[in-house]
PDB file of N, CA, C and O in Angstrom, chain B, residues numbered from 101:
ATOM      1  N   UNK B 101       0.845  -1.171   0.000  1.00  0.00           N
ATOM      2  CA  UNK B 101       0.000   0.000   0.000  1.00  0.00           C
ATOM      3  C   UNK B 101       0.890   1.234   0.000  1.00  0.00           C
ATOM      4  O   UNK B 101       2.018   1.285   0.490  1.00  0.00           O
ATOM      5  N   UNK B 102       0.184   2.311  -0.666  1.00  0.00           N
ATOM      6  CA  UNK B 102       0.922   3.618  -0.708  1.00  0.00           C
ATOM      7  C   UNK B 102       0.596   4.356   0.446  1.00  0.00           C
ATOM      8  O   UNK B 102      -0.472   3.898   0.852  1.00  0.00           O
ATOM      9  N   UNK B 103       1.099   5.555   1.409  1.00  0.00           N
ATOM     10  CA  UNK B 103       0.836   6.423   1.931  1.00  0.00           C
ATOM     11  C   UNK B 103       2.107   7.724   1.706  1.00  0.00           C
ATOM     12  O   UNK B 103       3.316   7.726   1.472  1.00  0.00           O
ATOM     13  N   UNK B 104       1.094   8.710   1.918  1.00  0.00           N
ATOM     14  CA  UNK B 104       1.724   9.945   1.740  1.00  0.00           C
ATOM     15  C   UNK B 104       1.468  10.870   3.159  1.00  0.00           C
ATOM     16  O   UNK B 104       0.484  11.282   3.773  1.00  0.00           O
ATOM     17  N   UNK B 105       3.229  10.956   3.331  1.00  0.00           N
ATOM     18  CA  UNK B 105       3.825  11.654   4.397  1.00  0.00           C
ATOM     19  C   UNK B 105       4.637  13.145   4.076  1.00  0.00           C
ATOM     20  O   UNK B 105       5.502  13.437   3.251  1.00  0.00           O
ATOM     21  N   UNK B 106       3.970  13.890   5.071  1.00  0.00           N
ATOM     22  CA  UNK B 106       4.087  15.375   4.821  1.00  0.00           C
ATOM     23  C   UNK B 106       4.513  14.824   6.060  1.00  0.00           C
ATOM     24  O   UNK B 106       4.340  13.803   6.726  1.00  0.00           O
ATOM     25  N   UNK B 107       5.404  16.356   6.131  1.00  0.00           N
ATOM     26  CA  UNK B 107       6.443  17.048   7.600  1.00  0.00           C
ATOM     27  C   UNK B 107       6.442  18.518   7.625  1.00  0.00           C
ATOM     28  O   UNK B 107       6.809  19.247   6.703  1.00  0.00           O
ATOM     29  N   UNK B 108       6.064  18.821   8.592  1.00  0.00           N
ATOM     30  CA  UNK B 108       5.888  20.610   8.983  1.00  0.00           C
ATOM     31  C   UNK B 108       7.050  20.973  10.128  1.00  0.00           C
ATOM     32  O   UNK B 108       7.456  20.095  10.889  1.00  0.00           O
ATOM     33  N   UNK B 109       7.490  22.182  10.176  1.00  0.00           N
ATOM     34  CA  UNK B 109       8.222  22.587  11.404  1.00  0.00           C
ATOM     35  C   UNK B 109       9.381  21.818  11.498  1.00  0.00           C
ATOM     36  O   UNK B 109       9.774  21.152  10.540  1.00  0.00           O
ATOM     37  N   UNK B 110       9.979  21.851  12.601  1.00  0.00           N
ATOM     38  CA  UNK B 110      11.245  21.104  12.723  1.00  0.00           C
ATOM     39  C   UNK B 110      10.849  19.642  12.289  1.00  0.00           C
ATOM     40  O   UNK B 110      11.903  19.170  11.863  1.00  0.00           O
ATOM     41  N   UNK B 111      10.221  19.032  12.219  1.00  0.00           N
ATOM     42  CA  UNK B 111       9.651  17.285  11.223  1.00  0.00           C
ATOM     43  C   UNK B 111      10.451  17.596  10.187  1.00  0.00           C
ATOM     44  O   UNK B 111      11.347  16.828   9.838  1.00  0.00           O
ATOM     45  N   UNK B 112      10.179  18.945   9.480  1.00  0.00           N
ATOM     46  CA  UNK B 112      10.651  18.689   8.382  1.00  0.00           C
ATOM     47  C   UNK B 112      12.355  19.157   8.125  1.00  0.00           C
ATOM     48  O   UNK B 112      12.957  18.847   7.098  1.00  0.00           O
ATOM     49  N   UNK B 113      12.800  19.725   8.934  1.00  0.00           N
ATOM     50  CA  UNK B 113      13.510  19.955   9.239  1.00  0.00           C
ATOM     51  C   UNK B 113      14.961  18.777   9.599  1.00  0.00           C
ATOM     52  O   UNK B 113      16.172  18.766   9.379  1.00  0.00           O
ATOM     53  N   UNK B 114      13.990  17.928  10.237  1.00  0.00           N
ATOM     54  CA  UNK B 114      15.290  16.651  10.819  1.00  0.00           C
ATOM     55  C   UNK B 114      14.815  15.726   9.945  1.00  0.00           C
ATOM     56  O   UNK B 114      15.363  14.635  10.100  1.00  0.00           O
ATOM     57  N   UNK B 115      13.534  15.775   8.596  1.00  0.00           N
ATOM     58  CA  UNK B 115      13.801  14.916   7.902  1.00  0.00           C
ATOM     59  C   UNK B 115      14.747  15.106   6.623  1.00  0.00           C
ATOM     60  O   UNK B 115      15.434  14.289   6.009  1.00  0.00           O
ATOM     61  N   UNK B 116      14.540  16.443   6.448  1.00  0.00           N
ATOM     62  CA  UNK B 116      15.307  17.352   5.175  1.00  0.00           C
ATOM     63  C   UNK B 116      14.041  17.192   3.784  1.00  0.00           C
ATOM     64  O   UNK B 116      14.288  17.310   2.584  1.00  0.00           O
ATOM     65  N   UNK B 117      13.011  16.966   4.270  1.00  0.00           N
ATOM     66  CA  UNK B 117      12.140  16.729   2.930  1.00  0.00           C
ATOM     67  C   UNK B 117      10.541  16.995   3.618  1.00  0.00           C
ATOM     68  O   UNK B 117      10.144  16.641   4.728  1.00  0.00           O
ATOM     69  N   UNK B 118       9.874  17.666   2.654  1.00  0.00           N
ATOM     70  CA  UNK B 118       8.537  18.599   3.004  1.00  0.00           C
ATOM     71  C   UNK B 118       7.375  17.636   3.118  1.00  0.00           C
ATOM     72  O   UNK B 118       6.470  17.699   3.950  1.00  0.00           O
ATOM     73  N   UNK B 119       7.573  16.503   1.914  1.00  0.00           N
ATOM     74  CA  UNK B 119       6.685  15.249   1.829  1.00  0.00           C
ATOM     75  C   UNK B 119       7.092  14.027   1.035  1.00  0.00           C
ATOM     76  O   UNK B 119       7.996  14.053   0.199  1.00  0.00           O
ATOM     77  N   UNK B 120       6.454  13.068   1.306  1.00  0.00           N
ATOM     78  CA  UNK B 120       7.200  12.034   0.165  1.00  0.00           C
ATOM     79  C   UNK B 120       5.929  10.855   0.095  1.00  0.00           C
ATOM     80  O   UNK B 120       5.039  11.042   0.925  1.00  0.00           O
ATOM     81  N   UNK B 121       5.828  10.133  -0.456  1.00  0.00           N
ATOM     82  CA  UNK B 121       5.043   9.070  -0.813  1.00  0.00           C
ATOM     83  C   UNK B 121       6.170   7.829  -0.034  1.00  0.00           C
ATOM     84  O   UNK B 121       7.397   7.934  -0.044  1.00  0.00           O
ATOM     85  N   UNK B 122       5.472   6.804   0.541  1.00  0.00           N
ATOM     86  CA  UNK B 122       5.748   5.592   1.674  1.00  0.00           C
ATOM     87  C   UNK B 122       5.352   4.038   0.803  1.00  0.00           C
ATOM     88  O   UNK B 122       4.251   3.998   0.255  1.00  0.00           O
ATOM     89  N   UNK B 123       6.071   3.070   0.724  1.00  0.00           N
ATOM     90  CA  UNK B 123       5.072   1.829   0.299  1.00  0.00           C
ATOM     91  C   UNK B 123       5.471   1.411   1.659  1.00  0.00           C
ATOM     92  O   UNK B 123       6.360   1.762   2.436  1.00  0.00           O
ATOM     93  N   UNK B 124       4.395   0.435   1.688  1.00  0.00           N
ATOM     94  CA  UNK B 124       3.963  -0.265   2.757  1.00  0.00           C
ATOM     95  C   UNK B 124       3.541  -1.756   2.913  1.00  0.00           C
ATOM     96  O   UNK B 124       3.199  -2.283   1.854  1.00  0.00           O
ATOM     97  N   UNK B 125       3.499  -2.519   4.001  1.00  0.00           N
ATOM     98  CA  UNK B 125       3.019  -3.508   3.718  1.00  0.00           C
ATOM     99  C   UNK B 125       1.222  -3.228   4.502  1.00  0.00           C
ATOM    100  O   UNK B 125       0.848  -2.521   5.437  1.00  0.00           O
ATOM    101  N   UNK B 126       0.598  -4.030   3.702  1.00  0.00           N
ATOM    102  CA  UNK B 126      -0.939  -4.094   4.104  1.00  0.00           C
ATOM    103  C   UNK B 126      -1.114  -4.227   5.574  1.00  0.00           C
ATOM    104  O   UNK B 126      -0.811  -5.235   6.212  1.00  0.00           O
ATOM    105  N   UNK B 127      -1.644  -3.101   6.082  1.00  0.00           N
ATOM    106  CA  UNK B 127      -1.962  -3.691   7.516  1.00  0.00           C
ATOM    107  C   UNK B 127      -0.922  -2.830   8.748  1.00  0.00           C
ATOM    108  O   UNK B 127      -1.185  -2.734   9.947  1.00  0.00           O
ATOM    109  N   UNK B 128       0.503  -2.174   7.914  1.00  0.00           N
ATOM    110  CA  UNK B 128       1.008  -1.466   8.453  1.00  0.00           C
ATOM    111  C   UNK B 128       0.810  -0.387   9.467  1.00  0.00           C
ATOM    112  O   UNK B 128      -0.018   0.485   9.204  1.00  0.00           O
ATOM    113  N   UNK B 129       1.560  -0.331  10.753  1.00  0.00           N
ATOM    114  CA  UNK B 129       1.088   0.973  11.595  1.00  0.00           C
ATOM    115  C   UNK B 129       2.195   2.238  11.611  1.00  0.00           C
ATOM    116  O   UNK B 129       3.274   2.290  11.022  1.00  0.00           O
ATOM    117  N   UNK B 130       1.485   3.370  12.593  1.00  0.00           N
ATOM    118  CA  UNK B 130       2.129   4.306  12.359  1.00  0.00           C
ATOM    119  C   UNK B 130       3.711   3.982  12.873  1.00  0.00           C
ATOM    120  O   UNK B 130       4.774   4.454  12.470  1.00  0.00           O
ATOM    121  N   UNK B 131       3.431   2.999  13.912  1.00  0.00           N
ATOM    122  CA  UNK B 131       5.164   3.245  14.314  1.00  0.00           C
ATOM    123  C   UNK B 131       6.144   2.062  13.155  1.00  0.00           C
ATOM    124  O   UNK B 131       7.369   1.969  13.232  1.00  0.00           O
ATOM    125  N   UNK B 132       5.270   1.238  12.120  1.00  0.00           N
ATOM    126  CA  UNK B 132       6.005   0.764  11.032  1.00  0.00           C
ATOM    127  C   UNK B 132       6.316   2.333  10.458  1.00  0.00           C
ATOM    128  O   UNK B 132       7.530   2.481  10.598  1.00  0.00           O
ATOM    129  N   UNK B 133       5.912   3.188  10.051  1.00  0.00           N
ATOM    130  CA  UNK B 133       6.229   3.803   9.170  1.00  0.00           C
ATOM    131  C   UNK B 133       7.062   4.672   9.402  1.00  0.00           C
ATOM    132  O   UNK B 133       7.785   5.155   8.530  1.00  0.00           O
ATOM    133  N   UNK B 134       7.082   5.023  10.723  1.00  0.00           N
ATOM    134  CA  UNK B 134       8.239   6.544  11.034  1.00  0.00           C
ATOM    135  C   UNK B 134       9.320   5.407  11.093  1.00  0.00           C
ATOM    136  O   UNK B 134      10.440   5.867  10.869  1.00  0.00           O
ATOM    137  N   UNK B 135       9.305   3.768  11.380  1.00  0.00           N
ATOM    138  CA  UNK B 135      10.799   2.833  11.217  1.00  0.00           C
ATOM    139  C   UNK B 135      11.315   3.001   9.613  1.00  0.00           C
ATOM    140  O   UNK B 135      12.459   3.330   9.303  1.00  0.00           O
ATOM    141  N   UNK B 136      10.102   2.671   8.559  1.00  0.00           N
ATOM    142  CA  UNK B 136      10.354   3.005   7.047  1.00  0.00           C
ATOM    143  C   UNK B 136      11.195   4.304   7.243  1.00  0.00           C
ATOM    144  O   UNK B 136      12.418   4.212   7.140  1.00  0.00           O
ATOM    145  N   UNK B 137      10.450   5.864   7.602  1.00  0.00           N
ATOM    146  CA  UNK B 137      11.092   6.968   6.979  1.00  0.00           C
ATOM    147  C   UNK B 137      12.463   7.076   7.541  1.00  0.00           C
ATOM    148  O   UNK B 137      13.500   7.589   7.122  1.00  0.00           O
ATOM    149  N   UNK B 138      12.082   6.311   8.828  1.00  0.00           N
ATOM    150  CA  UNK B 138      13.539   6.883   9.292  1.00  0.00           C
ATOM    151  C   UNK B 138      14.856   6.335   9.058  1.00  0.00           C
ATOM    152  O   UNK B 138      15.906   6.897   9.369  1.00  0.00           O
ATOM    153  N   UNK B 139      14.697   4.658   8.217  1.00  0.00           N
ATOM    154  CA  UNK B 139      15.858   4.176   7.827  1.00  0.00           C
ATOM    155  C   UNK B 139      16.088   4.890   6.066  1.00  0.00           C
ATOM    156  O   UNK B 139      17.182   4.730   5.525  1.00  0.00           O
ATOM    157  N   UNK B 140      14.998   5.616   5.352  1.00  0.00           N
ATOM    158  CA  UNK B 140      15.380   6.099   4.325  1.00  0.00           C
ATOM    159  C   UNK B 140      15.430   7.844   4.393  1.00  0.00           C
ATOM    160  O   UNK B 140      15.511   8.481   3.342  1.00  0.00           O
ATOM    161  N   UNK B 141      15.384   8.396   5.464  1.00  0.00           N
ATOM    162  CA  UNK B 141      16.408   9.502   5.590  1.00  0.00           C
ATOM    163  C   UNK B 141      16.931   9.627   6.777  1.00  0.00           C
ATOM    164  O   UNK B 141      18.083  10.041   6.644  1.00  0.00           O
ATOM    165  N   UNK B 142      16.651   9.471   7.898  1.00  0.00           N
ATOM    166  CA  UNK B 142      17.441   9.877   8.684  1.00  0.00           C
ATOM    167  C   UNK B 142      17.650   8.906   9.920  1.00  0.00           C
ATOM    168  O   UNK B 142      17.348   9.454  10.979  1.00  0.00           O
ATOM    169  N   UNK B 143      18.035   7.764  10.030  1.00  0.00           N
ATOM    170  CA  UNK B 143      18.272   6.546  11.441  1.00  0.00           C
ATOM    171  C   UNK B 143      18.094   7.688  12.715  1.00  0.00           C
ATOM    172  O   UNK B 143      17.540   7.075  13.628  1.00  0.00           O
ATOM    173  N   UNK B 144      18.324   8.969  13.091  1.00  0.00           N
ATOM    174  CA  UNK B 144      17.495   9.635  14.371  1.00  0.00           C
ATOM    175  C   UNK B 144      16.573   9.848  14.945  1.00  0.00           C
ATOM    176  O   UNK B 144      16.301   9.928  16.143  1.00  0.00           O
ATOM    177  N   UNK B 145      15.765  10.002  13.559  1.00  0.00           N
ATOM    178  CA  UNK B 145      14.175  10.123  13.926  1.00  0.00           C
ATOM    179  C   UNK B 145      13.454   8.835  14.261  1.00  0.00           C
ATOM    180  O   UNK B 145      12.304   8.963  14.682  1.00  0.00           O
ATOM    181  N   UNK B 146      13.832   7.902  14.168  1.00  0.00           N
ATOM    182  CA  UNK B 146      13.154   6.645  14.801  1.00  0.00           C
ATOM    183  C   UNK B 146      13.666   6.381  16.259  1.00  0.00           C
ATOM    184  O   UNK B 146      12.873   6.187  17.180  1.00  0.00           O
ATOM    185  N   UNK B 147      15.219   6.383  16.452  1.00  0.00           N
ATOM    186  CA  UNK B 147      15.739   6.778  17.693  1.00  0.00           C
ATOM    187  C   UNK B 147      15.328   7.804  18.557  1.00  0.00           C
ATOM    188  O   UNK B 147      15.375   7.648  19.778  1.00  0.00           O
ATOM    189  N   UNK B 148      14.934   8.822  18.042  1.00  0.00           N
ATOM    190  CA  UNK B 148      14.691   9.856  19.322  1.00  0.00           C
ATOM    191  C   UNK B 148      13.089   9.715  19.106  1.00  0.00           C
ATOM    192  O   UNK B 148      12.584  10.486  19.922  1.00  0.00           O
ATOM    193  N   UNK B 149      12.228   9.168  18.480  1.00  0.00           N
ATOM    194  CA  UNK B 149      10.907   8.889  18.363  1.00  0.00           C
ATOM    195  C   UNK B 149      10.804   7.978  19.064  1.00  0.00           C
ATOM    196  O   UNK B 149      10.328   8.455  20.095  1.00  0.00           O
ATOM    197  N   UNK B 150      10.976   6.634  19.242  1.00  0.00           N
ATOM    198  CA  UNK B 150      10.867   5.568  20.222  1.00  0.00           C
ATOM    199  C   UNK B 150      11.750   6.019  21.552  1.00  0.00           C
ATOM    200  O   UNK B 150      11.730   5.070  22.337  1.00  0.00           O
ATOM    201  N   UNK B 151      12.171   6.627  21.846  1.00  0.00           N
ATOM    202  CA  UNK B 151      12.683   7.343  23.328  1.00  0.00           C
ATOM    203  C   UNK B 151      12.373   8.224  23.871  1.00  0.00           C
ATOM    204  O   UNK B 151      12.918   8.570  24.919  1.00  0.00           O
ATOM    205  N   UNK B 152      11.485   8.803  23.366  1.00  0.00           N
ATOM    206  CA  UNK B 152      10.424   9.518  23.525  1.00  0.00           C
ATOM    207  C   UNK B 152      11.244  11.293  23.468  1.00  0.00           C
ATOM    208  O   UNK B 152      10.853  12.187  24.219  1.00  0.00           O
ATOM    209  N   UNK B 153      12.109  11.445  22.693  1.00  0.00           N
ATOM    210  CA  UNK B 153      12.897  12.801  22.764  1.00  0.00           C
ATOM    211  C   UNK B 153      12.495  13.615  21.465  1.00  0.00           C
ATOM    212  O   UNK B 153      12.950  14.750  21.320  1.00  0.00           O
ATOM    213  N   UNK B 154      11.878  13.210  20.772  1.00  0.00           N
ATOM    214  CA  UNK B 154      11.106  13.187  19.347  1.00  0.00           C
ATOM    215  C   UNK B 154       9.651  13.873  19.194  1.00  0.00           C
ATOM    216  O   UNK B 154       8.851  13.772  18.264  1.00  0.00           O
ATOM    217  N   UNK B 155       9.588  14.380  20.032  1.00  0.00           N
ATOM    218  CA  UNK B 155       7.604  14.286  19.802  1.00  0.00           C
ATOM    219  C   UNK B 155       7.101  15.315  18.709  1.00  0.00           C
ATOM    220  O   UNK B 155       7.213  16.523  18.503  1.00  0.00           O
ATOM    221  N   UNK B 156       6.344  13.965  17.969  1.00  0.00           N
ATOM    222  CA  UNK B 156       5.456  14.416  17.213  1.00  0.00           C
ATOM    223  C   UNK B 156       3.963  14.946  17.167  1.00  0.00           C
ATOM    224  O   UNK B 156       3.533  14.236  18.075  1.00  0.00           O
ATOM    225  N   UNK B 157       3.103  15.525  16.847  1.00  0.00           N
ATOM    226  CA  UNK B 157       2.077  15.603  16.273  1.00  0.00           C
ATOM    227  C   UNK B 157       1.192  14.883  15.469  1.00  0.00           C
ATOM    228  O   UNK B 157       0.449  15.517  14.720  1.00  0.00           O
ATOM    229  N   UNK B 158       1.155  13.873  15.494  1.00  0.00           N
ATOM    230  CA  UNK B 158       0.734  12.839  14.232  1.00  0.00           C
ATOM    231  C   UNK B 158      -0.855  13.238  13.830  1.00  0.00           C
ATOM    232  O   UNK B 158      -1.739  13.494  14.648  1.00  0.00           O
ATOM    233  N   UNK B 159      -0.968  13.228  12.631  1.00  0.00           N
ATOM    234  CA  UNK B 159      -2.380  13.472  12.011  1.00  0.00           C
ATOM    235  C   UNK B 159      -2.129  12.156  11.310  1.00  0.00           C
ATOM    236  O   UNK B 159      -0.973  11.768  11.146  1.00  0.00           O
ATOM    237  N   UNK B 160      -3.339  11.337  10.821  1.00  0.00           N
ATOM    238  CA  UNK B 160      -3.941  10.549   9.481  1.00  0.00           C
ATOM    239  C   UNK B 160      -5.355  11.145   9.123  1.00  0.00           C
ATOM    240  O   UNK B 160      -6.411  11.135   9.756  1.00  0.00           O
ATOM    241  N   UNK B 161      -4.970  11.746   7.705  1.00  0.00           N
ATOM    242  CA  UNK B 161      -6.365  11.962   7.127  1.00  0.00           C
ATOM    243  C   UNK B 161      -7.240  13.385   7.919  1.00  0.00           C
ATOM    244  O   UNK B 161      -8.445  13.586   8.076  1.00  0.00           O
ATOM    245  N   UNK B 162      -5.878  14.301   8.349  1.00  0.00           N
ATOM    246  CA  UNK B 162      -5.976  15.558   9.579  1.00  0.00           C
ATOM    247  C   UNK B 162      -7.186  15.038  10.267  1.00  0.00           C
ATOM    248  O   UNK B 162      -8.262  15.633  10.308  1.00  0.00           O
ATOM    249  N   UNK B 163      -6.918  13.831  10.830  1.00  0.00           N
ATOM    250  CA  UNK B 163      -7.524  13.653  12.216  1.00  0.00           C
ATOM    251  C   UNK B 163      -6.147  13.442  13.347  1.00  0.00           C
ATOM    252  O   UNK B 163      -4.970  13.202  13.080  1.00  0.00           O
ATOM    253  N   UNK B 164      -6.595  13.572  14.235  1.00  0.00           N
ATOM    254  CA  UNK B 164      -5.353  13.385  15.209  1.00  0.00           C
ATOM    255  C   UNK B 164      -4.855  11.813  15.864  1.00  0.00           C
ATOM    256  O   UNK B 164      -5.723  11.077  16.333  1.00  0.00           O
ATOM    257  N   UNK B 165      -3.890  11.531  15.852  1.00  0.00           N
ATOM    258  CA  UNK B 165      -3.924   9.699  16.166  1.00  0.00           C
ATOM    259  C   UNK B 165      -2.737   9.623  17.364  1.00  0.00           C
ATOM    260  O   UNK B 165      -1.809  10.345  16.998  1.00  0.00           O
ATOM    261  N   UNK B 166      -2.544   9.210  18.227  1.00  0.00           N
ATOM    262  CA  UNK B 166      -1.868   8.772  19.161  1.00  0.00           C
ATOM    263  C   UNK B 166      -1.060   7.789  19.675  1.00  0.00           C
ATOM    264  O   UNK B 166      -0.153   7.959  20.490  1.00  0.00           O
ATOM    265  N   UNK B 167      -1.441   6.675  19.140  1.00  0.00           N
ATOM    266  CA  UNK B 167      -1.258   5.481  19.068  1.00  0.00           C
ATOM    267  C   UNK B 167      -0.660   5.060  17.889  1.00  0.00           C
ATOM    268  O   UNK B 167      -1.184   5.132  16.778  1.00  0.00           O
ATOM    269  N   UNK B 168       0.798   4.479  18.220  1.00  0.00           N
ATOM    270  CA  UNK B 168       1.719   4.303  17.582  1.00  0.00           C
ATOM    271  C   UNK B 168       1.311   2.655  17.060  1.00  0.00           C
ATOM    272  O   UNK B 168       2.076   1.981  16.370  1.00  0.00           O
ATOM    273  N   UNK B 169       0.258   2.286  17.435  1.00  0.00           N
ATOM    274  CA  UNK B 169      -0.416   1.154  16.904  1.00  0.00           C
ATOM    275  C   UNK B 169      -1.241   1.412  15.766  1.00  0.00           C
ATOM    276  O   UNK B 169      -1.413   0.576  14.880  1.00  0.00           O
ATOM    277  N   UNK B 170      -1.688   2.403  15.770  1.00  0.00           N
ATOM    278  CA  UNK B 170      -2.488   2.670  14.791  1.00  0.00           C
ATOM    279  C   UNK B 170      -2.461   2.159  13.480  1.00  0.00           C
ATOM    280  O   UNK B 170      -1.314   2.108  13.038  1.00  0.00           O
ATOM    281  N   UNK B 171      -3.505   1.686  12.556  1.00  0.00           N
ATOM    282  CA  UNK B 171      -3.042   0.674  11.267  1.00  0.00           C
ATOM    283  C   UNK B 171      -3.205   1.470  10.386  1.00  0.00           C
ATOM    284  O   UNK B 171      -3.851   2.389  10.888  1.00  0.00           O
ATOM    285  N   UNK B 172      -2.995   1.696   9.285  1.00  0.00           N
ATOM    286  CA  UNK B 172      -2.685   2.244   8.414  1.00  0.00           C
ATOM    287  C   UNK B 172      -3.280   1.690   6.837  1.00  0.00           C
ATOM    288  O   UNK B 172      -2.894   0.640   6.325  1.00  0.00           O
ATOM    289  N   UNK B 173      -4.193   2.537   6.267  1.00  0.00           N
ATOM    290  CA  UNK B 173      -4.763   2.023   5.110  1.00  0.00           C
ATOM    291  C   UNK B 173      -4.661   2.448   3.544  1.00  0.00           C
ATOM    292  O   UNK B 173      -5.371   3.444   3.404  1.00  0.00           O
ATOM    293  N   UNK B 174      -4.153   2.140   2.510  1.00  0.00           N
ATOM    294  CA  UNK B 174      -4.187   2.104   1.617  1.00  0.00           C
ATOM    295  C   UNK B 174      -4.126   3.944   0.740  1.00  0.00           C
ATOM    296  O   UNK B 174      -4.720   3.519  -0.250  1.00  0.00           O
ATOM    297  N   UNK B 175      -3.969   4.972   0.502  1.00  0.00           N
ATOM    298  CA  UNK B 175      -4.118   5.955   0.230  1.00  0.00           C
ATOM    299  C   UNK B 175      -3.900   7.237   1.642  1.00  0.00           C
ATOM    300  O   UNK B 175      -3.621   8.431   1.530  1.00  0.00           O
ATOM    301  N   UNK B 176      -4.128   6.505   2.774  1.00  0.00           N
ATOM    302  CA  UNK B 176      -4.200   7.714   3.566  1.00  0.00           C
ATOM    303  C   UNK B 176      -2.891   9.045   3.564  1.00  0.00           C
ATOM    304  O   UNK B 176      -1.748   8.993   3.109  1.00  0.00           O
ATOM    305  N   UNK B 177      -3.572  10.113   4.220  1.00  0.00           N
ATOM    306  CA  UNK B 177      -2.127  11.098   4.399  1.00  0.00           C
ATOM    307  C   UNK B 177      -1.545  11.158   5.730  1.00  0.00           C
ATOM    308  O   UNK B 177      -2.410  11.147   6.606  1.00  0.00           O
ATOM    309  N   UNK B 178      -0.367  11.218   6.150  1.00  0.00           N
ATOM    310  CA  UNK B 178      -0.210  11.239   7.424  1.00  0.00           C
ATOM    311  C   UNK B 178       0.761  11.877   7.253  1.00  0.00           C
ATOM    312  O   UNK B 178       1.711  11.777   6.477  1.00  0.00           O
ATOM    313  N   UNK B 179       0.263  13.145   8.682  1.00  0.00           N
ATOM    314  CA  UNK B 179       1.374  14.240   8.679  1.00  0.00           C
ATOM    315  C   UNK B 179       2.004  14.564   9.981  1.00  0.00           C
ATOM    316  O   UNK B 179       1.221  14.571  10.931  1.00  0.00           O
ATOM    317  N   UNK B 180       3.372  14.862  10.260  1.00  0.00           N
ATOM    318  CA  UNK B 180       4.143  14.682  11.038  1.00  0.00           C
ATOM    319  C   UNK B 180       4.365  16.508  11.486  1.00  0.00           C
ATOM    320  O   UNK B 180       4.733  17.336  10.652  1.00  0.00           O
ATOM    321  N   UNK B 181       4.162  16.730  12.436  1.00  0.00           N
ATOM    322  CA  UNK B 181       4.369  18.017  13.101  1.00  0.00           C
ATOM    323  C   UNK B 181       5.104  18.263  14.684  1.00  0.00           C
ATOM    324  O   UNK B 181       4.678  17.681  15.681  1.00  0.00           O
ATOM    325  N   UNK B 182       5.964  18.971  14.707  1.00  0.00           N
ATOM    326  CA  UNK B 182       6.325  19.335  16.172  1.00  0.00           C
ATOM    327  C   UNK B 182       5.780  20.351  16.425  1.00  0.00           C
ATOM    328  O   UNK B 182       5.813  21.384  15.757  1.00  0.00           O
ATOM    329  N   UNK B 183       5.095  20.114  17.648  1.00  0.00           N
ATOM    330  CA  UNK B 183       4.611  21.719  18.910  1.00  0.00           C
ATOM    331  C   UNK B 183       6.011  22.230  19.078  1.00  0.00           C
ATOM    332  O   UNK B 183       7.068  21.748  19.486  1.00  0.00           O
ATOM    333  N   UNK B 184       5.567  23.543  18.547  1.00  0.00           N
ATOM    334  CA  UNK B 184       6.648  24.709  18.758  1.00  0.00           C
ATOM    335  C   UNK B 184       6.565  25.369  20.152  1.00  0.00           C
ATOM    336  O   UNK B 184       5.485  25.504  20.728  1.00  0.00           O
ATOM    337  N   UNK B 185       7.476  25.685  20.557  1.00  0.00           N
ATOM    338  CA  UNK B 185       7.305  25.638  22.291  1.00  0.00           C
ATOM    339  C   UNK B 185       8.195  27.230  22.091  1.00  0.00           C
ATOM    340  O   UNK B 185       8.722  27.692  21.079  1.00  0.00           O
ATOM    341  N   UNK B 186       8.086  27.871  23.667  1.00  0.00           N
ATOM    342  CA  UNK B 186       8.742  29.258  23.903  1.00  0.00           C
ATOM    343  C   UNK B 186       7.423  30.300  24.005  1.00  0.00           C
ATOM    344  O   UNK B 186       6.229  30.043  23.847  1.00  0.00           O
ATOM    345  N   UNK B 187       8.025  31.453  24.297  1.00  0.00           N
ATOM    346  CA  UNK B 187       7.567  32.546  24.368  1.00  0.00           C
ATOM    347  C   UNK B 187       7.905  33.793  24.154  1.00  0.00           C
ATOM    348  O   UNK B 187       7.095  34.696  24.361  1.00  0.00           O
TER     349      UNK B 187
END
């Protein structure tokens, strides 16, 4: 299956790329896929994502998802954002 991954803010930033199209296997979840992006650009972002030093924003289909279980279907968009923090 295809999915298409956008990155906003520093996402896109530590990925070096704005969006890209994902294959997948059927049935795939979100935390298969940040393992996909992150061995084809950057081996950190899966590291500091599973250690929790990473945090994302995750949307599928700009709904909001949480769960790194989450399955993943055929066409969806899923977009990767960091909360910008300061004052």
């Amino acid at each position: 299956m295809k999915v298409k991954v956008v990155f906003t803010g520093r996402a896109s930033e530590m990925s070096g790329v704005f969006a890209m199209e994902v294959e997948l296997p059927e049935g795939a979840t979100l935390d298969e896929l940040v393992k996909t992006v992150s061995s084809k650009l950057n081996p950190r972002i899966y590291k500091r994502y599973s250690q929790g030093h990473f945090v994302f924003v995750t949307f599928v289909n700009d709904r909001p998802v949480l769960s790194p279980d989450y399955r993943l279907r055929d066409g969806d968009r899923v977009t990767f954002m960091t909360p910008e923090m300061g004052g």
